[in-house]
PDB file of N, CA, C and O in Angstrom:
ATOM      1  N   UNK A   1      42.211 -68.895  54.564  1.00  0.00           N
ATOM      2  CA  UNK A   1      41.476 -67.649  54.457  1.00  0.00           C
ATOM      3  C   UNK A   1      42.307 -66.573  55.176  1.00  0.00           C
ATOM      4  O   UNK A   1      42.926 -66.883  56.193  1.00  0.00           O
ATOM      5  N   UNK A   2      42.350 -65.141  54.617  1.00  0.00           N
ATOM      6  CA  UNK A   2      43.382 -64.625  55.252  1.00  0.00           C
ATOM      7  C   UNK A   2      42.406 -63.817  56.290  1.00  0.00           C
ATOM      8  O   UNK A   2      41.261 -63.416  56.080  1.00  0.00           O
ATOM      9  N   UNK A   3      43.148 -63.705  57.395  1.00  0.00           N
ATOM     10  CA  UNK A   3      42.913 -62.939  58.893  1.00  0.00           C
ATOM     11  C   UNK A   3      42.315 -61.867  58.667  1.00  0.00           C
ATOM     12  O   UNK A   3      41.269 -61.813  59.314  1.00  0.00           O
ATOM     13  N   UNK A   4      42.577 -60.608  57.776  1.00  0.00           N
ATOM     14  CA  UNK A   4      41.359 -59.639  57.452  1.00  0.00           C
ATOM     15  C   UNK A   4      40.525 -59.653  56.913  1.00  0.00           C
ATOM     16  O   UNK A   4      40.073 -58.520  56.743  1.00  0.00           O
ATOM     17  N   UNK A   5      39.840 -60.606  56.368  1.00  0.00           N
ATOM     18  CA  UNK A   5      38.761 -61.062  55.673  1.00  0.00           C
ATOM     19  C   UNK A   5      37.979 -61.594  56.920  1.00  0.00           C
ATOM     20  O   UNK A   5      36.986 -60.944  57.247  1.00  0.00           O
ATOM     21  N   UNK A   6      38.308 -62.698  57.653  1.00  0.00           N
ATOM     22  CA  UNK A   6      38.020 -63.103  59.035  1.00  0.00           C
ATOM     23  C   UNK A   6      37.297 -61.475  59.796  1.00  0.00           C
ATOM     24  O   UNK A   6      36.082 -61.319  59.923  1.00  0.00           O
ATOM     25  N   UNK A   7      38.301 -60.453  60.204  1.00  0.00           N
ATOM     26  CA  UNK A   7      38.358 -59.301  60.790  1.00  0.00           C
ATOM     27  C   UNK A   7      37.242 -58.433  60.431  1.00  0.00           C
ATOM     28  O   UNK A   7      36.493 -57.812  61.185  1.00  0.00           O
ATOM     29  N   UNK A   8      37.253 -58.497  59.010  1.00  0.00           N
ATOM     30  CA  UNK A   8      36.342 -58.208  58.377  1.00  0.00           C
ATOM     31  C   UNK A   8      34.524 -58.274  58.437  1.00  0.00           C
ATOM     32  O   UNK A   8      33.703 -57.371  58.279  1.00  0.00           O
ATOM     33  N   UNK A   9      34.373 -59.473  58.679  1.00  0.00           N
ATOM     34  CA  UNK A   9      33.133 -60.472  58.523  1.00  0.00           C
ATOM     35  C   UNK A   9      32.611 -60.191  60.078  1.00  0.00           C
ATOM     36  O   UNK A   9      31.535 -59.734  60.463  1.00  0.00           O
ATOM     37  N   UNK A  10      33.518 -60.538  60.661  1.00  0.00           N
ATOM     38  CA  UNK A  10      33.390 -60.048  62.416  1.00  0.00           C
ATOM     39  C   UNK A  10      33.107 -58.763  62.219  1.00  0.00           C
ATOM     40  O   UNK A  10      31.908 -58.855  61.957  1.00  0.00           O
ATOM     41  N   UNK A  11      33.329 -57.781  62.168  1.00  0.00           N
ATOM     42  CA  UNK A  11      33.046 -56.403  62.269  1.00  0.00           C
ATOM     43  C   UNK A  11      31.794 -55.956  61.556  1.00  0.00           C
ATOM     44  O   UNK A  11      31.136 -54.996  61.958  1.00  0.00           O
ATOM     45  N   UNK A  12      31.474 -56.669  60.487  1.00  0.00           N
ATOM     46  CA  UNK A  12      30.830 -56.539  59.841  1.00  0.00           C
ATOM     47  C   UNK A  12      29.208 -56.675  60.573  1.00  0.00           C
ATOM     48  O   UNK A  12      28.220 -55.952  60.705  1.00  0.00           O
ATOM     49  N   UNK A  13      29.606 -57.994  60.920  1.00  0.00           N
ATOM     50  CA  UNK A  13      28.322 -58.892  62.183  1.00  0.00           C
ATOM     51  C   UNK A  13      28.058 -57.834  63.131  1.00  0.00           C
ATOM     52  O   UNK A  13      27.002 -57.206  63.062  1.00  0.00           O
ATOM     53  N   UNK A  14      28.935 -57.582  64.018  1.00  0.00           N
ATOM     54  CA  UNK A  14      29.680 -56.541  65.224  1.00  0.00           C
ATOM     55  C   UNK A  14      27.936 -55.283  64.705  1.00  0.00           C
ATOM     56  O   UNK A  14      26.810 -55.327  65.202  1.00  0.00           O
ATOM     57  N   UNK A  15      28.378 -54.521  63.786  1.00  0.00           N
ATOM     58  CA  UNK A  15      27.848 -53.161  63.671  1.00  0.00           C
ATOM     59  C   UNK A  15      26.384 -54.159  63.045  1.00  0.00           C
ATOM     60  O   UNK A  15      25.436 -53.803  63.745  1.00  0.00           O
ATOM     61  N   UNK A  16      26.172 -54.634  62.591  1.00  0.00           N
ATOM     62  CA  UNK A  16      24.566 -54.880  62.217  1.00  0.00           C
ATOM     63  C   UNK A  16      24.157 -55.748  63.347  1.00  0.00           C
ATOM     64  O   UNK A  16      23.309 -56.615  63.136  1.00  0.00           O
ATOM     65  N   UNK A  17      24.817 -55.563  64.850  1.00  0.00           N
ATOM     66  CA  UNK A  17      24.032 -56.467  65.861  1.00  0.00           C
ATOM     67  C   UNK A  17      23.604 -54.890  66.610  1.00  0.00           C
ATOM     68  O   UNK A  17      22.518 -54.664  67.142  1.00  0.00           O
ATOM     69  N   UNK A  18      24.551 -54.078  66.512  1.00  0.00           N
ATOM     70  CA  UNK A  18      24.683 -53.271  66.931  1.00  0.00           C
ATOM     71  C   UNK A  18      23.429 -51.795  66.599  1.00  0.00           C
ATOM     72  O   UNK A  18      22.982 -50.912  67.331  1.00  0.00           O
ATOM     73  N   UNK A  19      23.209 -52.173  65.025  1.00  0.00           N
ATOM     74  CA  UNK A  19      22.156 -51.300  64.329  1.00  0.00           C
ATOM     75  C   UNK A  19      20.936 -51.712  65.124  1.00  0.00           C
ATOM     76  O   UNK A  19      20.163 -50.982  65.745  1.00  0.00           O
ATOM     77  N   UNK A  20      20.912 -53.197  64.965  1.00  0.00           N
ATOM     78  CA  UNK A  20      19.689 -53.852  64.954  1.00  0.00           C
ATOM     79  C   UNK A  20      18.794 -53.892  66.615  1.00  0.00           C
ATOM     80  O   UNK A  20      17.588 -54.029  66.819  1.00  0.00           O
ATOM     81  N   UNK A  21      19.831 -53.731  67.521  1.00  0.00           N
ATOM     82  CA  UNK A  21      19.796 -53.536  68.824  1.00  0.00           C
ATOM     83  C   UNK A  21      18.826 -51.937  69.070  1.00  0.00           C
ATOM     84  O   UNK A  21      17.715 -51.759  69.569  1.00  0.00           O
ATOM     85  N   UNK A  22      19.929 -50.865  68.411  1.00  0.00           N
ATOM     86  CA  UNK A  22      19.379 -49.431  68.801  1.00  0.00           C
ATOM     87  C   UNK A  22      18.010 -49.304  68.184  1.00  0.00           C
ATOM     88  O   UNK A  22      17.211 -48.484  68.638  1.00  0.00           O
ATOM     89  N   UNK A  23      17.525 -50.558  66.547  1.00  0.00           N
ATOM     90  CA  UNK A  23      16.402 -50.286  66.219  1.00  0.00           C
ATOM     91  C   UNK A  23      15.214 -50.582  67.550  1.00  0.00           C
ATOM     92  O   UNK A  23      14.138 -50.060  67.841  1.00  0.00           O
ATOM     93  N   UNK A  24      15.669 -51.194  67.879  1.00  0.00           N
ATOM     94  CA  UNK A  24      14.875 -52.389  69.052  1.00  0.00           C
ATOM     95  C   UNK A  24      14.365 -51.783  70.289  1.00  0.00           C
ATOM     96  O   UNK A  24      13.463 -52.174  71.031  1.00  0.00           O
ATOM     97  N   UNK A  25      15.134 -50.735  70.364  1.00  0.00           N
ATOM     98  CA  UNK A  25      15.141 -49.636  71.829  1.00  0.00           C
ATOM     99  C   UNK A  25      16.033 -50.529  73.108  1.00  0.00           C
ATOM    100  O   UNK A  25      15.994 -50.302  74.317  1.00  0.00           O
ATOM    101  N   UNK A  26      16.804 -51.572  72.399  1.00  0.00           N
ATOM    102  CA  UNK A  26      17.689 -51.968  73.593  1.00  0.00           C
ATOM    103  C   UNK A  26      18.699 -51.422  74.465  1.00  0.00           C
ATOM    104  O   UNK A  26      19.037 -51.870  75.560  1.00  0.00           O
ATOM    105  N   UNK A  27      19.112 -50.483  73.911  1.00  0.00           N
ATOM    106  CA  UNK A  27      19.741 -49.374  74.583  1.00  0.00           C
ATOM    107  C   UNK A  27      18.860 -48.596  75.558  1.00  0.00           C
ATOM    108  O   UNK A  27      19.517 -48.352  76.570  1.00  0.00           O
ATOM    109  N   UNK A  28      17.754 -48.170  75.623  1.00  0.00           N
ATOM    110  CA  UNK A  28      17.063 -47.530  76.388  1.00  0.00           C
ATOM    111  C   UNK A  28      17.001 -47.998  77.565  1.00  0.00           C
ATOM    112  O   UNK A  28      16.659 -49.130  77.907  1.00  0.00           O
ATOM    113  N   UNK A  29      17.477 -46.745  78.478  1.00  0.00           N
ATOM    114  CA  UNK A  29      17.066 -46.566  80.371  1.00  0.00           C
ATOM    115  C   UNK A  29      15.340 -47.268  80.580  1.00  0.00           C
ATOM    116  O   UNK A  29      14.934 -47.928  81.537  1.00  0.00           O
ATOM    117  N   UNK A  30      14.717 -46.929  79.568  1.00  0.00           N
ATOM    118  CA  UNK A  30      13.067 -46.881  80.222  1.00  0.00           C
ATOM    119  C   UNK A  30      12.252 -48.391  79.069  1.00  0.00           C
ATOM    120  O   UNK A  30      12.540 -48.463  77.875  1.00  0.00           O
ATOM    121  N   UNK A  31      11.437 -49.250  79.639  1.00  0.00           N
ATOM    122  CA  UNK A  31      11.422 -50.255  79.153  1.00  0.00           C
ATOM    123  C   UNK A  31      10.276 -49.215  77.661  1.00  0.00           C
ATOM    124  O   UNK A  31       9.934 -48.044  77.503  1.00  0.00           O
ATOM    125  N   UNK A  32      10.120 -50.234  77.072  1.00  0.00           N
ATOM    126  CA  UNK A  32       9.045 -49.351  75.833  1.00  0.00           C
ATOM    127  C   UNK A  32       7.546 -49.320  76.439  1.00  0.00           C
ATOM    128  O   UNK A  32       6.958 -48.309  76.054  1.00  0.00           O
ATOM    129  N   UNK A  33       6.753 -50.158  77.292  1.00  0.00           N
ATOM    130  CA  UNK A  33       5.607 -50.295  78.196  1.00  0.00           C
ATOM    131  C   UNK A  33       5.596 -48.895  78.789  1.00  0.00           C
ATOM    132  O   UNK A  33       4.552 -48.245  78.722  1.00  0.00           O
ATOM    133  N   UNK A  34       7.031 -48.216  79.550  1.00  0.00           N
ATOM    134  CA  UNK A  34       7.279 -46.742  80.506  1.00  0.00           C
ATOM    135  C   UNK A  34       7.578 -45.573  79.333  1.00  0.00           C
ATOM    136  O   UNK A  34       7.805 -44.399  79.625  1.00  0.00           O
ATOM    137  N   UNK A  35       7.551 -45.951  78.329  1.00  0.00           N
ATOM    138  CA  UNK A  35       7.895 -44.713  77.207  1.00  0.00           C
ATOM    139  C   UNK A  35       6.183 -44.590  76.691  1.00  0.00           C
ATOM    140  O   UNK A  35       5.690 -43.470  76.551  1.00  0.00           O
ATOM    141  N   UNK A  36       5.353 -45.863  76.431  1.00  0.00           N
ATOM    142  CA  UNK A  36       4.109 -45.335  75.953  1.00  0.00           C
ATOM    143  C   UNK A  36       3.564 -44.644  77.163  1.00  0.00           C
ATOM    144  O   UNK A  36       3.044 -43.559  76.898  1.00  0.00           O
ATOM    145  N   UNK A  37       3.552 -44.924  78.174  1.00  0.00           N
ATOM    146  CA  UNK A  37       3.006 -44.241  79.263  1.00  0.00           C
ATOM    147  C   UNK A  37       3.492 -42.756  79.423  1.00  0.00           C
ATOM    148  O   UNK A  37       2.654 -41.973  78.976  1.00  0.00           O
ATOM    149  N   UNK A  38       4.249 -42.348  79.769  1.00  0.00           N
ATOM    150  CA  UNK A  38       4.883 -41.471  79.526  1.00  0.00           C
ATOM    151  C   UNK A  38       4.511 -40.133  78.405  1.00  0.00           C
ATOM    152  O   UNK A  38       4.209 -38.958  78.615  1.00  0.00           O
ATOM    153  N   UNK A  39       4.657 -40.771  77.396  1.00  0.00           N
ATOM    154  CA  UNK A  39       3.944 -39.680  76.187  1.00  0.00           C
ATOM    155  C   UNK A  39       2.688 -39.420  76.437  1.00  0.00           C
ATOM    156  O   UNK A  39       1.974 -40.232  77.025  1.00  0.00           O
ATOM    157  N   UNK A  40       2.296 -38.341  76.052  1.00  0.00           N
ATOM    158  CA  UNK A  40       1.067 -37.685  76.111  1.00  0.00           C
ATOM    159  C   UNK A  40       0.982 -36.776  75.078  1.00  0.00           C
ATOM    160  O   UNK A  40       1.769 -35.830  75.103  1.00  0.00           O
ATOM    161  N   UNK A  41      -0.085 -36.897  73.862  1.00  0.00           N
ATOM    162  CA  UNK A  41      -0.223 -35.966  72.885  1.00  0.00           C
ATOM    163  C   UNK A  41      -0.926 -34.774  73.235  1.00  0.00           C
ATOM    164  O   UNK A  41      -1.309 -34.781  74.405  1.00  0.00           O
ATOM    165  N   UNK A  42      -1.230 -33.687  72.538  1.00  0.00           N
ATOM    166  CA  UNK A  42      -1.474 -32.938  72.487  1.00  0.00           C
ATOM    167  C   UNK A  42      -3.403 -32.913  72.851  1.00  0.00           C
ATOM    168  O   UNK A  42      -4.023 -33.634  72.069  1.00  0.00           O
ATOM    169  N   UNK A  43      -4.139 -32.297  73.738  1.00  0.00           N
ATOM    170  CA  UNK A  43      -5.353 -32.921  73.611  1.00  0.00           C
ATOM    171  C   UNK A  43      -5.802 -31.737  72.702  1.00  0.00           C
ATOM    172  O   UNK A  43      -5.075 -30.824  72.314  1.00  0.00           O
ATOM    173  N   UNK A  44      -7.370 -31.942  72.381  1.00  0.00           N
ATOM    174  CA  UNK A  44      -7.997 -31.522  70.833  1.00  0.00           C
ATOM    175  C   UNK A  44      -7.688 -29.710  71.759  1.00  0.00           C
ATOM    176  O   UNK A  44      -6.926 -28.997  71.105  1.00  0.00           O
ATOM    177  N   UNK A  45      -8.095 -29.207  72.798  1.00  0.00           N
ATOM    178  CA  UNK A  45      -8.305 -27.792  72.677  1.00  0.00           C
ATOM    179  C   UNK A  45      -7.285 -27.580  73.960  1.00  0.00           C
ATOM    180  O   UNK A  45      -7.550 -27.485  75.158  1.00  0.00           O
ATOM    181  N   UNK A  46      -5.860 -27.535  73.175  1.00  0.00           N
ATOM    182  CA  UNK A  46      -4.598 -27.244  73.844  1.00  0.00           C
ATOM    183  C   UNK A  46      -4.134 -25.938  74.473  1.00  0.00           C
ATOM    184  O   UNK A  46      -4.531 -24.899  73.945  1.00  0.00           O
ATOM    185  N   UNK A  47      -3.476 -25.880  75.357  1.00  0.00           N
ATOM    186  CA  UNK A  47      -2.807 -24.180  75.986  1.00  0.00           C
ATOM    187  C   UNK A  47      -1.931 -23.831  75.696  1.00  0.00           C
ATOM    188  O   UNK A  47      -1.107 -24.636  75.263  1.00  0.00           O
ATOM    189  N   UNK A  48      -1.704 -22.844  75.747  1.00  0.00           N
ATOM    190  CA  UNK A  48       0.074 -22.868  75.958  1.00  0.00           C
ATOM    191  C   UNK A  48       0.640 -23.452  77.021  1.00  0.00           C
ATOM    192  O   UNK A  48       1.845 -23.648  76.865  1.00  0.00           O
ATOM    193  N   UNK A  49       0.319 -23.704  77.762  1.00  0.00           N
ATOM    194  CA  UNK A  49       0.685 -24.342  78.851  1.00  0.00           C
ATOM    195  C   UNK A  49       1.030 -26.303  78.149  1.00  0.00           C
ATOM    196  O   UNK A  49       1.927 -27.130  78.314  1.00  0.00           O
ATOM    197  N   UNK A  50       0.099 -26.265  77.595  1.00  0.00           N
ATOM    198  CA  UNK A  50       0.212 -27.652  76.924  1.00  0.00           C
ATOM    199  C   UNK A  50       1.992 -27.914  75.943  1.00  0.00           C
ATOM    200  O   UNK A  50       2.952 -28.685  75.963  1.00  0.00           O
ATOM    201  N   UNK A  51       1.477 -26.606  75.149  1.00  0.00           N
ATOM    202  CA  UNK A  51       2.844 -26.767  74.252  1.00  0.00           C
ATOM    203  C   UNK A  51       4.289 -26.573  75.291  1.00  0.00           C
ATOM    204  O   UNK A  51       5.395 -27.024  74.992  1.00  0.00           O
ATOM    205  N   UNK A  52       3.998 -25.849  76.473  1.00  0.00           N
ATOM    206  CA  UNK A  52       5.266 -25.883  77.032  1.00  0.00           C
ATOM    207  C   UNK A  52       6.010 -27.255  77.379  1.00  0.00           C
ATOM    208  O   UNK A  52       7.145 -27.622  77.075  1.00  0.00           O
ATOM    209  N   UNK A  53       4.929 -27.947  78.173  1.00  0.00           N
ATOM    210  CA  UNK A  53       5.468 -29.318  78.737  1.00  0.00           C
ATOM    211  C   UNK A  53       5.229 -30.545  77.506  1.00  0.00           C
ATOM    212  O   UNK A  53       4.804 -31.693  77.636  1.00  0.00           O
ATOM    213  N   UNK A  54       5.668 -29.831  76.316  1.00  0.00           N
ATOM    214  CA  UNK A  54       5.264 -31.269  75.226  1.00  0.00           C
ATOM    215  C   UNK A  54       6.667 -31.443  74.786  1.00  0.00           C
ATOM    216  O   UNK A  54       7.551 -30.627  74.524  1.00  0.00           O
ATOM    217  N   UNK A  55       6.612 -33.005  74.778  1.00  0.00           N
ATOM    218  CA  UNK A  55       7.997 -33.786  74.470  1.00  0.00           C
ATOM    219  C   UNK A  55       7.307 -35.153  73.583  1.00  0.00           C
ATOM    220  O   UNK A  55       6.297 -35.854  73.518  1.00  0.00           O
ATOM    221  N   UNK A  56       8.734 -34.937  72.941  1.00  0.00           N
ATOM    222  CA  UNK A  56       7.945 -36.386  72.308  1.00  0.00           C
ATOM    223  C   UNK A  56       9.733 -37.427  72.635  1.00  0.00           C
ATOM    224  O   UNK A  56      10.880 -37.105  72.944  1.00  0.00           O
ATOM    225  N   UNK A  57       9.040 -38.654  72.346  1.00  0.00           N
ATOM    226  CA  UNK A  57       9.459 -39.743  72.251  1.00  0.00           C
ATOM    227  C   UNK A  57      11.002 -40.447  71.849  1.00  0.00           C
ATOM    228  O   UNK A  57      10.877 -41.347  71.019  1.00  0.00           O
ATOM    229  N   UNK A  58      12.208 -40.231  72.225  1.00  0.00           N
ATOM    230  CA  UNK A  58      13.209 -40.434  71.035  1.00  0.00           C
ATOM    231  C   UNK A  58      13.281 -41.946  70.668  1.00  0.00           C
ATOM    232  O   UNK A  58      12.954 -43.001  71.210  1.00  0.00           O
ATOM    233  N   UNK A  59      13.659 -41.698  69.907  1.00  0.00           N
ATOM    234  CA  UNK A  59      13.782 -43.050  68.538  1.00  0.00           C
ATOM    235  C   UNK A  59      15.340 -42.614  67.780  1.00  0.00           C
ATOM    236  O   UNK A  59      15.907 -41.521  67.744  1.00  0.00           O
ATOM    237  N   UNK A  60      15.681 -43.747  67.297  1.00  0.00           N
ATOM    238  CA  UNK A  60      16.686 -44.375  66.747  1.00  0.00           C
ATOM    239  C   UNK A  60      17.400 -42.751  66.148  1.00  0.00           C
ATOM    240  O   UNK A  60      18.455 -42.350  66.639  1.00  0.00           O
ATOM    241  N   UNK A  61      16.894 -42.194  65.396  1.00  0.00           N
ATOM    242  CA  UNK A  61      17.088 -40.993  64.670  1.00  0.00           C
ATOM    243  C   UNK A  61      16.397 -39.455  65.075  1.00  0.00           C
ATOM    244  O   UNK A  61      16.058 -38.632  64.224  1.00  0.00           O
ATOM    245  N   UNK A  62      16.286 -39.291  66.338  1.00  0.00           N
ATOM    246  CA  UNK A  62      15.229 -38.029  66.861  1.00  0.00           C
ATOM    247  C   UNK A  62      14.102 -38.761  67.309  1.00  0.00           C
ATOM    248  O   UNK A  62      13.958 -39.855  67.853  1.00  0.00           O
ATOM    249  N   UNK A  63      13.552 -38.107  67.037  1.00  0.00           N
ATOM    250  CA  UNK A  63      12.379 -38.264  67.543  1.00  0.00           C
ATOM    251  C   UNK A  63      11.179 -39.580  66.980  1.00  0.00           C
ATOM    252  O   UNK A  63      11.474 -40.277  66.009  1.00  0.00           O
ATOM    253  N   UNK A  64      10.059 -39.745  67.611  1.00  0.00           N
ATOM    254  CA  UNK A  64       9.173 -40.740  66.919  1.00  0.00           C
ATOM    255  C   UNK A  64       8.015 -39.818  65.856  1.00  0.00           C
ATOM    256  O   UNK A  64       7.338 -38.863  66.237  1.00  0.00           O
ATOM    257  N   UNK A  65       8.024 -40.315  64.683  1.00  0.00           N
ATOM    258  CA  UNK A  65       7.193 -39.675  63.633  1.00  0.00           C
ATOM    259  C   UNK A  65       6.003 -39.818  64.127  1.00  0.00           C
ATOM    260  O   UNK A  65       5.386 -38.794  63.830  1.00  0.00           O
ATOM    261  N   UNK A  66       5.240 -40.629  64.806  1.00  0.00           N
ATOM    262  CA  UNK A  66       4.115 -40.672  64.901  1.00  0.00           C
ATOM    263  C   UNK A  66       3.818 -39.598  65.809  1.00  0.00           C
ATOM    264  O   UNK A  66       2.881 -38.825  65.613  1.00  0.00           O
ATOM    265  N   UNK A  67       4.736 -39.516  66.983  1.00  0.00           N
ATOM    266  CA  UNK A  67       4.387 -38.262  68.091  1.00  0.00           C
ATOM    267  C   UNK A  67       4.317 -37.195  67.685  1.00  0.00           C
ATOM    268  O   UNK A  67       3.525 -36.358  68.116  1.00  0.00           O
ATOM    269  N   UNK A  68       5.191 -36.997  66.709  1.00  0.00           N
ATOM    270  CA  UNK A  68       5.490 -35.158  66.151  1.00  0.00           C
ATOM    271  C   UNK A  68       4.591 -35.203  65.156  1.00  0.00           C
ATOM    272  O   UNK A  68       4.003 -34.125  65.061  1.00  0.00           O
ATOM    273  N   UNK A  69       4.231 -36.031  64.351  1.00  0.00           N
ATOM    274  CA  UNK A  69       2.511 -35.758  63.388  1.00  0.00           C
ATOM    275  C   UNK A  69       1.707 -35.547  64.436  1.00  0.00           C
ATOM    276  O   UNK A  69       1.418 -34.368  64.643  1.00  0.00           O
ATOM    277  N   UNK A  70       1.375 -36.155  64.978  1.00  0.00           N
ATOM    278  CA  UNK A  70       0.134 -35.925  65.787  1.00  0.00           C
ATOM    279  C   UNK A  70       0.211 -34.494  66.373  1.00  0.00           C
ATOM    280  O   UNK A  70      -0.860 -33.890  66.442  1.00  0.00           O
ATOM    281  N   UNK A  71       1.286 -33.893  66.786  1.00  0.00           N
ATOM    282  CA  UNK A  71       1.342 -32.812  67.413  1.00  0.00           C
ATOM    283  C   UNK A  71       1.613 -31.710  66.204  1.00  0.00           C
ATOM    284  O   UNK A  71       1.469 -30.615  66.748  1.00  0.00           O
ATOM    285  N   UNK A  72       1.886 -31.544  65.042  1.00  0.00           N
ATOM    286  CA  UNK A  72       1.850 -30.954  63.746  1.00  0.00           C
ATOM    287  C   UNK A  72       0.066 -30.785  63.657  1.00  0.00           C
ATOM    288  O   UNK A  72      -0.581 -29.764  63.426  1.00  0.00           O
ATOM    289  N   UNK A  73      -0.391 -32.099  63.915  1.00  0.00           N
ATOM    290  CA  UNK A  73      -2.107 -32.068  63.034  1.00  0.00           C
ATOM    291  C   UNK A  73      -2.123 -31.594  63.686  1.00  0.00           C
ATOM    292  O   UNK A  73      -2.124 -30.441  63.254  1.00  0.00           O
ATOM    293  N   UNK A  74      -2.157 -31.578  65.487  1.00  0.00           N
ATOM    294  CA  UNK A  74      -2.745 -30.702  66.399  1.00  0.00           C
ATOM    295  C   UNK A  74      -3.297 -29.299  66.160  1.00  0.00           C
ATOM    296  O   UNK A  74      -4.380 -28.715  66.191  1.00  0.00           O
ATOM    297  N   UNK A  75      -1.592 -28.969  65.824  1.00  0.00           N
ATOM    298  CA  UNK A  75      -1.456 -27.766  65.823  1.00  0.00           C
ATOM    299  C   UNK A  75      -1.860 -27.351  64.855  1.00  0.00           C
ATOM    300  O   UNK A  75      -2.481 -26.322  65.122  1.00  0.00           O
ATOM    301  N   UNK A  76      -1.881 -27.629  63.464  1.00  0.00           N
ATOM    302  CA  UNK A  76      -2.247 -27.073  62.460  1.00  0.00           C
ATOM    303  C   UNK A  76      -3.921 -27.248  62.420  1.00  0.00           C
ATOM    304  O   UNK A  76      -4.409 -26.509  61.565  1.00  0.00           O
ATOM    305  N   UNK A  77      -4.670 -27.857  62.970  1.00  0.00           N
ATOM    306  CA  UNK A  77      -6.160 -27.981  63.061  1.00  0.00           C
ATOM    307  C   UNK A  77      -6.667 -26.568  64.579  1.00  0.00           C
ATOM    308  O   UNK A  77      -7.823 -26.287  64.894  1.00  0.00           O
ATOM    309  N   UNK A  78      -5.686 -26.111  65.057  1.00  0.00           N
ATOM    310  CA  UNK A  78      -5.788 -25.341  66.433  1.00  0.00           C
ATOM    311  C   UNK A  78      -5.863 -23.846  65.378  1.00  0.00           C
ATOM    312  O   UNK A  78      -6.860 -23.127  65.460  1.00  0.00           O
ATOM    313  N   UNK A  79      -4.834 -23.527  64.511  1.00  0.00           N
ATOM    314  CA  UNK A  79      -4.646 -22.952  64.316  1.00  0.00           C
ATOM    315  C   UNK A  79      -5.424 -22.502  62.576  1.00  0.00           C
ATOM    316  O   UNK A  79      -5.366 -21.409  62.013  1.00  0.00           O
ATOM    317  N   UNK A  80      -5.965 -23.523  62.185  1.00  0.00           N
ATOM    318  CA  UNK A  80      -7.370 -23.400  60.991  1.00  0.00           C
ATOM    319  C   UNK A  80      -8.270 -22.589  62.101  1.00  0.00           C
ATOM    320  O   UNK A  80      -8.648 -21.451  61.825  1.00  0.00           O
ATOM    321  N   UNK A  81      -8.586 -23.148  63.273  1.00  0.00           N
ATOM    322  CA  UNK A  81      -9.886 -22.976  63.745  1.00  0.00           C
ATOM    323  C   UNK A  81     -10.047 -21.479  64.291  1.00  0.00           C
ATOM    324  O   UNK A  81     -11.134 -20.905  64.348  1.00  0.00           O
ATOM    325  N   UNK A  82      -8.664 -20.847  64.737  1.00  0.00           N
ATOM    326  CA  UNK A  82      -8.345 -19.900  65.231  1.00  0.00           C
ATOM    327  C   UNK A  82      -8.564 -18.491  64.104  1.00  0.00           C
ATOM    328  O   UNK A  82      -9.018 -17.392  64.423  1.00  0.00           O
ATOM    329  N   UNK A  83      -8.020 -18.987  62.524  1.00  0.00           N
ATOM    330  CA  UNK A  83      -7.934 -18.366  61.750  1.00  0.00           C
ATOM    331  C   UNK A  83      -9.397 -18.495  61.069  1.00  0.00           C
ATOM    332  O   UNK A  83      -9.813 -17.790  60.149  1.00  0.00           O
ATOM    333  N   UNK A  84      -9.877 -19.226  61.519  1.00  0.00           N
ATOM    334  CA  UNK A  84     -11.359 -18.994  60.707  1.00  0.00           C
ATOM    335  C   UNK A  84     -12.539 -18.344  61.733  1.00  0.00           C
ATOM    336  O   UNK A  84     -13.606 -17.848  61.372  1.00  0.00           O
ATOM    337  N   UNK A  85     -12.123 -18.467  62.879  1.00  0.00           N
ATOM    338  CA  UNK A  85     -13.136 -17.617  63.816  1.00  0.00           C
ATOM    339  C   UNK A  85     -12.591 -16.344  63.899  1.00  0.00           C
ATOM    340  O   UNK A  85     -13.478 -15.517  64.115  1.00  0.00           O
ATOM    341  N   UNK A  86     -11.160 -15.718  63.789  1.00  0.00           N
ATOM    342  CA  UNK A  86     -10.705 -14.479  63.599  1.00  0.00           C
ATOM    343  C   UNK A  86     -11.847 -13.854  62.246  1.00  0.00           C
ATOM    344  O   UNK A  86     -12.597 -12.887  62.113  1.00  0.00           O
ATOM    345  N   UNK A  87     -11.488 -14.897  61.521  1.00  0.00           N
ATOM    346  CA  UNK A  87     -12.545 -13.804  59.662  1.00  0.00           C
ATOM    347  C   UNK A  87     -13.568 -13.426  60.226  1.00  0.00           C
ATOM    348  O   UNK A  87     -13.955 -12.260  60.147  1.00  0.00           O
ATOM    349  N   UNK A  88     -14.421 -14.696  61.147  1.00  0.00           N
ATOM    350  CA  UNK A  88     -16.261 -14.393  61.521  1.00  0.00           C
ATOM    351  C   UNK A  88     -16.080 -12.921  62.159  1.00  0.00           C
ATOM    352  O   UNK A  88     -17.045 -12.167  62.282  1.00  0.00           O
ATOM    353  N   UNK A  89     -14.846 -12.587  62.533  1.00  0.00           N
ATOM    354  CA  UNK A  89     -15.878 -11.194  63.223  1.00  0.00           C
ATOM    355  C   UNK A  89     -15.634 -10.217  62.552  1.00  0.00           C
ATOM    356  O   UNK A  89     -16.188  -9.145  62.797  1.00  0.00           O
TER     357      UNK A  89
END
């Protein structure tokens, strides 16, 4: 069998231990138990003060989808409610 084919197969292994790891959060400083703790969504009747100190979660590719929906609905249910009590008056 020739040596870059060998080289090959190894490298190959190499980067999908490597994918499969960062899916995992094995790379991460903070165990995943100290990352759920940590997050805090948005609560139902938010401040600005709220949106200042809001962070979400990183994951493999940015951020975690579930954190930034939740903080999208937030906001977009903050801001129905805002725009429909503006019409009442």
């Amino acid at each position: 069998m020739p040596l870059w084919i060998v080289i090959g197969v190894a490298a190959a292994i190499f980067v999908l231990v490597i994918v499969l790891a960062a899916t995992f959060n094995v790379f991460s400083a903070e165990s995943a138990e100290e990352t759920e703790v940590d997050w805090q969504p948005l609560p139902q009747d938010f401040t600005p003060e709220d949106l200042e100190g809001l962070s979400f979660r990183p994951a493999l590719r940015g951020y975690r989808m579930e954190d930034v929906d939740s903080a999208v609905t937030a906001l977009r249910t903050r801001i129905t409610e805002l725009e429909a009590a503006r019409e009442q008056q």
